[in-house]
N, C-alpha and C positions, 0 to 999 in steps of 0.2 A: 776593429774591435766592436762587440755589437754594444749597441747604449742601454739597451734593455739589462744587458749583466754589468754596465759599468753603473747605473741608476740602481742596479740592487744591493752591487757591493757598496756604493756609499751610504745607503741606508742602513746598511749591516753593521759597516764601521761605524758609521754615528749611533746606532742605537746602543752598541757597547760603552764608546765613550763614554754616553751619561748616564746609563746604569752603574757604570764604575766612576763615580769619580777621582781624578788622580792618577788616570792610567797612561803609562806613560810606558809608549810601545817604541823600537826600533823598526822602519821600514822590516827589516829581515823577519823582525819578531811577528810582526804583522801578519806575512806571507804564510809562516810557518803555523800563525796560531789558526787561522782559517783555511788553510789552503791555498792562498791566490796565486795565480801565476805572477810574475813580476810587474810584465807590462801594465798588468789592469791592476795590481796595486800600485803602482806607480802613478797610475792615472789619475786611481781615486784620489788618494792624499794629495798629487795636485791641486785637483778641484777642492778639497773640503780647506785646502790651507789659501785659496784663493778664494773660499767664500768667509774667509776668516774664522771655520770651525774649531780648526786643529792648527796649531802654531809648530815650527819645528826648533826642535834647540839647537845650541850650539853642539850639545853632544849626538845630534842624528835624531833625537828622541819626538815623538809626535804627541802634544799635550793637546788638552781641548781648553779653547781659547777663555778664558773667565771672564776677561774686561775686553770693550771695546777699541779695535783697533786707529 
């Protein structure tokens, strides 16, 4: 996967995030609302939930983190 398109999809994703606050996406919704293909959505939300941007719920759902982990 090259890093150059997985470093632009996470910026993509994160800039939506906090223009919207409250948004609360399913992996699936994700892919669908932008495009991505699986693997590099899967990547990203990865990383953004391992830099503790985006938390996931217990129903799938991917929020952006408000308080400190």
């Amino acid at each position: 996967m090259d890093p150059e398109q997985v470093r632009e999809t996470l910026t993509r994703i994160e800039r939506e995030y906090r223009e919207l606050p409250g948004l609360s996406l399913t992996e699936r919704q994700i892919r669908r609302l932008w495009g991505l293909p699986h693997d590099l959505c899967e990547a990203a939300l990865g990383e953004l939930v391992r830099h503790d941007f985006l938390v996931e719920t217990a129903r799938g759902t991917f929020l952006r983190r408000t308080t400190p982990s």
